[in-house]
Wavefront OBJ file of the C-alpha trace (Angstrom):
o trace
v 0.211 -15.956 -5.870
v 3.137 -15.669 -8.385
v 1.614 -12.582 -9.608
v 1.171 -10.949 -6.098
v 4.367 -11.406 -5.405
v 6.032 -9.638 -8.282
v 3.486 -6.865 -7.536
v 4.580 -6.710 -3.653
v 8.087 -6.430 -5.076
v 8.055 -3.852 -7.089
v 5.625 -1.762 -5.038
v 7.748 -1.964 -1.944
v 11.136 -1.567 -3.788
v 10.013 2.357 -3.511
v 9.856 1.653 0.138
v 13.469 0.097 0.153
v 15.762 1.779 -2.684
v 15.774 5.439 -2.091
v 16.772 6.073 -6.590
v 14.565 3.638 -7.717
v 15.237 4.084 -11.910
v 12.003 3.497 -13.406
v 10.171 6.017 -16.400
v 7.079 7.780 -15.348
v 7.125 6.682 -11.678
v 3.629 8.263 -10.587
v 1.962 6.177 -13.874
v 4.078 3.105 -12.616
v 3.009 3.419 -9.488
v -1.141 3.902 -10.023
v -0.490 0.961 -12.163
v 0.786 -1.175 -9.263
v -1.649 -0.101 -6.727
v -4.677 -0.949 -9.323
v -2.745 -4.385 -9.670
v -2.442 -4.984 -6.038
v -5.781 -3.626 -5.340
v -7.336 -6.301 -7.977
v -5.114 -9.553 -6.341
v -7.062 -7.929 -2.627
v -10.596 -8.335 -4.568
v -9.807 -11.625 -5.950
v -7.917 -13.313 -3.538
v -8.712 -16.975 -1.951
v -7.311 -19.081 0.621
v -7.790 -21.263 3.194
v -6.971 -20.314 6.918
v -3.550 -22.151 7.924
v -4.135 -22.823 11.411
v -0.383 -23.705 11.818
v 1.401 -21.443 14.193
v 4.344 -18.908 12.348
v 6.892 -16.816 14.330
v 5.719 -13.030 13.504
v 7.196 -11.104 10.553
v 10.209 -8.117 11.551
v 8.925 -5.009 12.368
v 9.656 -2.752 9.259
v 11.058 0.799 9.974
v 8.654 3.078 8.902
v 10.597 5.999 8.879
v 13.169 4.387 6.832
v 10.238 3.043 4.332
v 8.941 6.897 4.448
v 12.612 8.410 3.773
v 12.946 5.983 1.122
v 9.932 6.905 -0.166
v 10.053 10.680 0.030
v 13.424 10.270 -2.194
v 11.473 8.518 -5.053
v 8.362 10.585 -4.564
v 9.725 14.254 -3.969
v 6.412 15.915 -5.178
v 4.557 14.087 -2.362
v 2.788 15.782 0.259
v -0.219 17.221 2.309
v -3.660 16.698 0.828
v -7.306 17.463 2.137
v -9.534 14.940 1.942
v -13.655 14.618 3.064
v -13.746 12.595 6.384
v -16.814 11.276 6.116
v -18.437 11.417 2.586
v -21.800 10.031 3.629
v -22.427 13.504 5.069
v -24.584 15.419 2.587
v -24.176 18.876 3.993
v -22.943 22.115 3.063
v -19.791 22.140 5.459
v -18.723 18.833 5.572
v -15.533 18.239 8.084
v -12.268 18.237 5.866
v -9.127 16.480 7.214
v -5.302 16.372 6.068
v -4.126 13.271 4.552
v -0.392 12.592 3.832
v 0.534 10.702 0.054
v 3.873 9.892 1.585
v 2.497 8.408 4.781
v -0.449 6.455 2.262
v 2.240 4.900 0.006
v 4.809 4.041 3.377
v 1.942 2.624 4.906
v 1.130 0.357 1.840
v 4.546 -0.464 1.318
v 4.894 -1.482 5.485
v 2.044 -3.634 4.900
v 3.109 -5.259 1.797
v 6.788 -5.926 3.100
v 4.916 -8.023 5.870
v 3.109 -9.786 3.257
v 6.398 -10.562 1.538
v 8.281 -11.882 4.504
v 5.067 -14.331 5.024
v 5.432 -15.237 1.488
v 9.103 -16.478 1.847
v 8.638 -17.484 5.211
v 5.854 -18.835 6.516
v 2.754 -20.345 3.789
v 0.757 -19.554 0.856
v -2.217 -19.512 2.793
v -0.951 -17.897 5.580
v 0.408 -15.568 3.256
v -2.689 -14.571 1.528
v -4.631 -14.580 4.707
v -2.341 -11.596 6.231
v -2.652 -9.585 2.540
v -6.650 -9.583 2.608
v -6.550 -8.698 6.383
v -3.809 -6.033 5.925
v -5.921 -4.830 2.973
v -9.109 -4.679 4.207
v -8.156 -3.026 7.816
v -5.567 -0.868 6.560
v -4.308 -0.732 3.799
v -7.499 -0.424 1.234
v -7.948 2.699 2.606
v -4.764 4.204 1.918
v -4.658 3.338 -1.870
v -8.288 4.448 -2.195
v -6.738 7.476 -0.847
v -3.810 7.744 -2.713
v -5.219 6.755 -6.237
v -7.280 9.397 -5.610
v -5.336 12.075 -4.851
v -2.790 11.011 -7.862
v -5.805 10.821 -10.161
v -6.887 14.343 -8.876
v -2.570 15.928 -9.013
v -3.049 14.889 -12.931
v -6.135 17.220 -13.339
l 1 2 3 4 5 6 7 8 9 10 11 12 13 14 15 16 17 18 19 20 21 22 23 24 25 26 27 28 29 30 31 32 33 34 35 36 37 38 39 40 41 42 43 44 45 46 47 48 49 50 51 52 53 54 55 56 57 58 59 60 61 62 63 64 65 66 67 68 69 70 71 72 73 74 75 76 77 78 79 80 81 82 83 84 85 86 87 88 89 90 91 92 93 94 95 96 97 98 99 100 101 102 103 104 105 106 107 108 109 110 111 112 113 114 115 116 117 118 119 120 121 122 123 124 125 126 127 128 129 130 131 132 133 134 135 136 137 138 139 140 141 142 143 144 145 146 147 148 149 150 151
């Protein structure tokens, strides 16, 4: 979990420090999501039935000013909504990288506070639900879209 954590913390410090100094941000940032995307695939726990108080409610618009600073470029993308569909006009909707990586870093910040908090299990067991109802989707998104912006 050691390694999760220092993932968590540097993804979300885009989310909290509106000049985060780092080279190459965009490369640093696919790198983390890859990172935090293998810890979801591989993770393992056992349910902690003990009962936690529930982590603070992080201000997303705070997270998304914070991450607009750091991520100027960001914006409006178009993306397939359903990409089962094999037809010629397949419904296109707008996606948001800003709102993708806010929403990431909202989850992960939640994941953090149950880190320090709460248990290693419990922990764990809110990252692979966060992930896998939320959150996966976003960085498929997102790693997408940055994949396609270096085209």
């Amino acid at each position: 979990m050691s390694e999760l954590k220092v993932l968590i913390e540097k993804i979300t410090e885009f989310g909290v420090n509106p000049e985060v100094e780092v080279k190459d941000k965009t490369n640093v940032l696919k790198r983390l999501l890859v990172e935090i995307y293998l810890e979801f695939l591989n993770v393992n726990f056992e349910f902690d039935e003990s009962d936690y108080d529930d982590e603070p409610d992080f201000d997303y618009n705070e997270i998304l000013k914070n991450v607009k600073s750091n991520f100027p470029d960001f914006g409006w993308y178009s993306s397939v909504l359903d990409s089962n569909k094999m037809e010629p006009n397949v419904e296109v909707g707008i996606e948001d990288e800003l709102d993708d990586l806010a929403d990431i870093i909202k989850d992960m910040l939640a994941v953090k506070w149950r880190m320090e908090n709460t248990s290693e299990d419990d922990a764990l067991w809110h990252f692979e639900f966060l992930m896998r109802v939320h959150s996966e989707q976003h960085m498929v998104n997102l790693l997408k879209r940055l994949k396609e912006r270096s085209e």
